[in-house]
RODO-2510 file (C-alpha; in nm, 4 decimals, decimal comma):
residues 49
     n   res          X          Y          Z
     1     x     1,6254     1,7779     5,7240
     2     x     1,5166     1,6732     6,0726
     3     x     1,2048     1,4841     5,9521
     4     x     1,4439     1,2754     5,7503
     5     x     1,7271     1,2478     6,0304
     6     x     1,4632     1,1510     6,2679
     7     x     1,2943     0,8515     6,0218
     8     x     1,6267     0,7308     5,9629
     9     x     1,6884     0,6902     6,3018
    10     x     1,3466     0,5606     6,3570
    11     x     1,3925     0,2897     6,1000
    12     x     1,7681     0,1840     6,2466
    13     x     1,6269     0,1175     6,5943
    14     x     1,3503    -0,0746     6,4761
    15     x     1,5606    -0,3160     6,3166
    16     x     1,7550    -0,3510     6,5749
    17     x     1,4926    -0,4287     6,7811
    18     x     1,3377    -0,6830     6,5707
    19     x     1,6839    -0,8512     6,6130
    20     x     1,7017    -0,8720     7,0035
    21     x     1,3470    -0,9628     7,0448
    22     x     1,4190    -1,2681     6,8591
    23     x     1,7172    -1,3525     7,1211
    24     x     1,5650    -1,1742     7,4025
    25     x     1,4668    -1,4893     7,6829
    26     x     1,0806    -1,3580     7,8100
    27     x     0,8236    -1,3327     7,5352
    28     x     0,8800    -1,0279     7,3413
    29     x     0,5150    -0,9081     7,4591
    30     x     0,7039    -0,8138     7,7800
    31     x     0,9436    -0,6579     7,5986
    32     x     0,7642    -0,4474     7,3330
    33     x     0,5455    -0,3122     7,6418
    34     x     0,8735    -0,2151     7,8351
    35     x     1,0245    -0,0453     7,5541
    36     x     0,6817     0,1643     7,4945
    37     x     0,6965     0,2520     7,8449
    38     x     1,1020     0,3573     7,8185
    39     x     0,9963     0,5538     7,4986
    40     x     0,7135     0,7425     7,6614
    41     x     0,9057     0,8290     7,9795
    42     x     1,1937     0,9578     7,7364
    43     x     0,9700     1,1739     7,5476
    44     x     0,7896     1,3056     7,9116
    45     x     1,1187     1,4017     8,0339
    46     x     1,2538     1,5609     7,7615
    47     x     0,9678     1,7907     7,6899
    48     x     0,9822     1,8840     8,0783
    49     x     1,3329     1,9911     8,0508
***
């Protein structure tokens, strides 16, 4: 039930990033870099806690 929750999820944040990178004003190279960098710090912290 997890695996599903979690690809559902997954799926919904994708889209909406597709979304805001097409409004977002810097190319969305800058962008897609910053958000892997938020989503590796997020997983870094929460397997030190």
């Amino acid at each position: 039930m997890a695996i599903r929750t979690t690809i559902g999820w997954s799926l919904i944040t994708s889209g909406v990033v597709t979304l805001l990178l097409a409004f977002l004003p810097f190319p969305s190279v800058y962008w897609g870099v910053a958000l892997i960098v938020v989503g590796v710090l997020v997983f870094v912290t929460r397997r030190a806690t």
